[in-house]
C-alpha beads as a LAMMPS data file, in Angstrom:
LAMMPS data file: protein, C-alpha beads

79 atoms
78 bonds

1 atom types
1 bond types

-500.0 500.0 xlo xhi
-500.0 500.0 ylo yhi
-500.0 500.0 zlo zhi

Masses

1 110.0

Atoms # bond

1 1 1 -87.078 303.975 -202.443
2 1 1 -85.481 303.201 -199.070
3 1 1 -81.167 303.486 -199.462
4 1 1 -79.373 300.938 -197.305
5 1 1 -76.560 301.946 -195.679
6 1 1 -73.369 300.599 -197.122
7 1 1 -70.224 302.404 -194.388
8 1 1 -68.188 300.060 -192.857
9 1 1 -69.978 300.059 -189.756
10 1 1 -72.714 299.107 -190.905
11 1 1 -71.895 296.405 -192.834
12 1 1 -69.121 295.143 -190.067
13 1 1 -70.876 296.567 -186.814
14 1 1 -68.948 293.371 -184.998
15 1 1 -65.386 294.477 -186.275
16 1 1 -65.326 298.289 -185.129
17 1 1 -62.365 297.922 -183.047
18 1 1 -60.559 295.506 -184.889
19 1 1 -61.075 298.027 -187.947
20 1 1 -60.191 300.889 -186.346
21 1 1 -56.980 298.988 -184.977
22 1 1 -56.188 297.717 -188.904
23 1 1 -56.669 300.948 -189.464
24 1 1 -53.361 302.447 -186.913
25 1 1 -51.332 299.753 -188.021
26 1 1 -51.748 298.380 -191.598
27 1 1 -51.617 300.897 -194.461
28 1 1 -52.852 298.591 -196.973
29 1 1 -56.055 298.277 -195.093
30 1 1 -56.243 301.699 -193.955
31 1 1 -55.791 302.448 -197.879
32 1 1 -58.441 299.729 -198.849
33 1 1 -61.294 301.365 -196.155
34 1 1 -60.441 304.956 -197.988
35 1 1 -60.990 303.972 -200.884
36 1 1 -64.224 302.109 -200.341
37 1 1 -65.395 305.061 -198.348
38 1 1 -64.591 306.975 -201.496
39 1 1 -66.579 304.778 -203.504
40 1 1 -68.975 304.919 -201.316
41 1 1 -69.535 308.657 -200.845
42 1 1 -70.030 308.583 -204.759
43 1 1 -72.386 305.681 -205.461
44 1 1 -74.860 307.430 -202.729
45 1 1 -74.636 310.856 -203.854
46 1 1 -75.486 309.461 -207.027
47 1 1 -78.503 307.446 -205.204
48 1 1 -79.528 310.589 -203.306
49 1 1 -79.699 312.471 -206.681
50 1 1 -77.137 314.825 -205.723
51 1 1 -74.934 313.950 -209.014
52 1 1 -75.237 312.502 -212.226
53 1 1 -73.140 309.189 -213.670
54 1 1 -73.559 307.207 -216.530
55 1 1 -75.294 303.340 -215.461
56 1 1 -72.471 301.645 -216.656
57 1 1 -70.100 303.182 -214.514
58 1 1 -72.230 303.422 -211.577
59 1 1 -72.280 299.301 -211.849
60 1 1 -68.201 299.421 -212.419
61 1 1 -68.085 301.819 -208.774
62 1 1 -70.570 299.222 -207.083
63 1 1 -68.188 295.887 -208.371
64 1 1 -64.919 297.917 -207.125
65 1 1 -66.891 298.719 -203.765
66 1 1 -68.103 295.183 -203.504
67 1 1 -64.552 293.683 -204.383
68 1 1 -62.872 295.755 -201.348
69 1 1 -65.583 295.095 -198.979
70 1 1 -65.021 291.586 -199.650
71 1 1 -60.854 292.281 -199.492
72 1 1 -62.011 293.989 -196.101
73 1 1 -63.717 291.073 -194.654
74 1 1 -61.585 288.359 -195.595
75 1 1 -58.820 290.761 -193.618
76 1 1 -60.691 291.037 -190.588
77 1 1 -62.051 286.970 -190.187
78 1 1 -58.529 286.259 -191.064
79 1 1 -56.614 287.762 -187.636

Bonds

1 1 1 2
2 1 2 3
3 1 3 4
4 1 4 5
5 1 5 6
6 1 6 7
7 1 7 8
8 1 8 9
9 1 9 10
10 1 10 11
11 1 11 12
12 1 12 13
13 1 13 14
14 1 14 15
15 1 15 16
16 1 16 17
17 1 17 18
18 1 18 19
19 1 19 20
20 1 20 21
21 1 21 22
22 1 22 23
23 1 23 24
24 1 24 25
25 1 25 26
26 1 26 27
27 1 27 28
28 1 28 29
29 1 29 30
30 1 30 31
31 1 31 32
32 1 32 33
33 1 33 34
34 1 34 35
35 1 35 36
36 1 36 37
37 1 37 38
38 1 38 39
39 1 39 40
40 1 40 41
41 1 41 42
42 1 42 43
43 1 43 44
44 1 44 45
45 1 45 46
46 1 46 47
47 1 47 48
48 1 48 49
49 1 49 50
50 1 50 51
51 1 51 52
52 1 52 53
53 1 53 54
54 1 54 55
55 1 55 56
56 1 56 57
57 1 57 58
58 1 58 59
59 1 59 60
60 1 60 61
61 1 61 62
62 1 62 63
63 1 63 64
64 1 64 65
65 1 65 66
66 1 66 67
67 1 67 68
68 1 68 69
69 1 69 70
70 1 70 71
71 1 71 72
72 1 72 73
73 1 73 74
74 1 74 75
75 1 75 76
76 1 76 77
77 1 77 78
78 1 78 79
């Protein structure tokens, strides 16, 4: 099975310098990006195999990922 990329620039490769500029000057979306990166990092070294997780919190990580990417893109369309 094929993993999709899920980092930031790949799912907002039009927004790389408006993220990295939200980044220098707003903490709560520097602070929402970490934390998705976080979540990130863990749901693919689960999907990689590298680590082990229970299914039911590997779907609560992959909500809480998809509820700040969305938190992230309403943030960047927005300005």
């Amino acid at each position: 099975m094929e993993l999709l990329n899920h980092d930031l620039a790949h799912e907002f490769p039009q927004y790389l310098e408006k993220m990295k500029q939200l980044k220098a000057s707003d903490a709560h979306f520097s602070s929402l990006c970490e934390h998705y990166d976080t979540d990130n990092h863990t749901i693919t070294q689960y999907e990689q195999g590298k680590t082990a997780m229970a299914e039911d919190a590997l779907e609560v990580l992959k909500k809480k990922r998809l509820e700040r990417k969305d938190e992230i893109y309403q943030i960047l369309k927005a300005g």
